[in-house]
N, C-alpha and C positions, 0 to 999 in steps of 0.2 A: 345452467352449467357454468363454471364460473370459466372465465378466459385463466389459461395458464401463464406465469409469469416471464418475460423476456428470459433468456439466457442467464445473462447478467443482470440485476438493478441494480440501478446507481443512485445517490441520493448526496444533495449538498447540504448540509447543516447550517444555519447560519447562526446558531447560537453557539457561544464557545463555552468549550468542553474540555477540563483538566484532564490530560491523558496521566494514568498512573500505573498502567500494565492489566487492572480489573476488568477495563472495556477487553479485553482476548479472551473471549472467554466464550460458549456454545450461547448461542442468542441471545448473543447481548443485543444483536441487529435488531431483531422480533422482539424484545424488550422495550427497548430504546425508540425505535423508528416503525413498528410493524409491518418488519418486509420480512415477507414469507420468500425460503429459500435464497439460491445463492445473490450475494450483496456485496455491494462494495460501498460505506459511507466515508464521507471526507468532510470533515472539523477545520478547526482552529483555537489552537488553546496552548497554553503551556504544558508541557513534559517535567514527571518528577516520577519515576517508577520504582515503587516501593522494592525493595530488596526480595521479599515474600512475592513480588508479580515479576520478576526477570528469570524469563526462560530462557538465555544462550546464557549458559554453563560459562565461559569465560568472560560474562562480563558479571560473575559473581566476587572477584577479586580486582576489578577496573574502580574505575574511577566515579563511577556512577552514570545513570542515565537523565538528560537534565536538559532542558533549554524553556526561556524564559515568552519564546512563540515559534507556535510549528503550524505547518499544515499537516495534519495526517491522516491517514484513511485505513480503514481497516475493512478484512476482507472475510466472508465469511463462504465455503464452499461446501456444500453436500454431498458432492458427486466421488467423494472416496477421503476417508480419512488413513491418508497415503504421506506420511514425511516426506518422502523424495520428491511427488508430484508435488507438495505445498512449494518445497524449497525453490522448484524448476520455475512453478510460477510466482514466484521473490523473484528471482532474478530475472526474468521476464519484467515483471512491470519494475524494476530496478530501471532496466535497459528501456523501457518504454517512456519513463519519467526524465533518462537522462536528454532523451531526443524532444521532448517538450520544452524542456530548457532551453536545450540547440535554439531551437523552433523561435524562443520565445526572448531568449538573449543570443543574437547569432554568432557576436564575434567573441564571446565568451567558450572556453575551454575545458565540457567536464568530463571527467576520467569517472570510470566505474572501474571497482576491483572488486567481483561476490557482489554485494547487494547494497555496497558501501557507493553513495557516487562523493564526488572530492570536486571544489574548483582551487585548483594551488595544490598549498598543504590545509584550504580548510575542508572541514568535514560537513557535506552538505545534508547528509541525509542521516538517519537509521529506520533499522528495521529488523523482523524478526517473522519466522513461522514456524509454527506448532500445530499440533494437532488435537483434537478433542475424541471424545467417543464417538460421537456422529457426526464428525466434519474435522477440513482445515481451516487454520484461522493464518490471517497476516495482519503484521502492522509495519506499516512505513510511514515514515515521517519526514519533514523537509523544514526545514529551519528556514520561518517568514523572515525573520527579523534577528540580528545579531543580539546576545548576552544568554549568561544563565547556564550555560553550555561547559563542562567542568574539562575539555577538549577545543582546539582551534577549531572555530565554522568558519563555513561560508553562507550567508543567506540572498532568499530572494529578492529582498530588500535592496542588497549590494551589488544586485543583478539588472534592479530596475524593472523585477518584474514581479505584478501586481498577484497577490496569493488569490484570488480569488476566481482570476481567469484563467489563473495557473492550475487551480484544483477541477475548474471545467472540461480544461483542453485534457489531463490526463483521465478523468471519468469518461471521456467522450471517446479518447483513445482504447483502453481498457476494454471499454463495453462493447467497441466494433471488432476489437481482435478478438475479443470471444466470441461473438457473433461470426465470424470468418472461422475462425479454430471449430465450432460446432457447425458451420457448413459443409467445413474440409473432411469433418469425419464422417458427414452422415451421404457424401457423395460416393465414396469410395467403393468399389465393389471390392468382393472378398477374392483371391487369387483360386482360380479354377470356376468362379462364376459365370453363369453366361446370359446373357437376358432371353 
């Protein structure tokens, strides 16, 4: 009988991998890495996302999607292919990723607004979720290293802080709050239950 898969799997790539909108797409995970069920991988590569692979509607007339080194991770979930629940958890690890930063550059200042996080006026992150027929999908990305970027960044680089123990600490974080979020539901009794 085979052992059922944690919650979450997490998985660090260490080859780098052009992000261009194709990886969001229904298993690419199980393609790509052969992780059955819900996944979260994290890369490093540059961003250039084809016009034909940009799914938020208003950045069909932007600027373009573009930076020349990201860290990014993409997230693949089974458990309901629900837009609202995709987006609630964007801005969840939006908010998870900003407090690894904290963590990780302390006297440094980042603002989250939506699923956007900022140091200044630069732009430190993007991201996006969508859905598929049999699951949601996210991508979020985090600019290692300044250029390439057709928008003011900010990078991790300018941070002082190393992409790689940077993409740890949020998989490490990620994977234990789903772990806690899937203990909190499976505790609860139903109102009117009684043991």
């Amino acid at each position: 009988m085979d052992t059922p898969p944690p919650a979450l799997q997490t998985h660090w790539c260490a080859e780098t991998i052009a992000y261009d909108g194709s990886q969001l797409r229904a298993h690419w995970l199980l393609d790509r890495f052969t992780l059955v069920g819900d996944a979260v991988v994290a890369f490093r590569g540059p961003c250039s996302v084809k016009t034909e692979e940009i799914a938020d509607l208003e950045d069909l007339d932007g600027p373009g999607i573009a930076a020349h080194d990201m860290v990014h991770f993409v997230w693949e979930s089974f458990a309901a292919t629900d837009l609202l629940l995709a987006v609630h958890r964007q801005r969840l690890f939006a908010a998870q990723v900003r407090e690894v930063v904290q963590q990780l550059a302390p006297s440094t200042k980042v603002s989250r607004t939506g699923d956007d996080l900022y140091v200044g006026n630069g732009k430190l992150s993007i991201s996006i979720a969508t859905v598929s027929p049999v699951s949601s999908l996210m991508h979020f990305a985090v600019n290692a290293s300044p250029g390439g970027a057709p928008v003011a960044i900010a990078s991790l680089s300018q941070l002082g802080i190393e992409p790689g123990a940077f993409a740890a600490a949020v998989l490490t974080r990620v994977s234990d709050e789903q772990a806690s979020i899937q203990s909190a539901r499976a505790k609860v009794r139903a109102k009117g239950e009684w043991r």
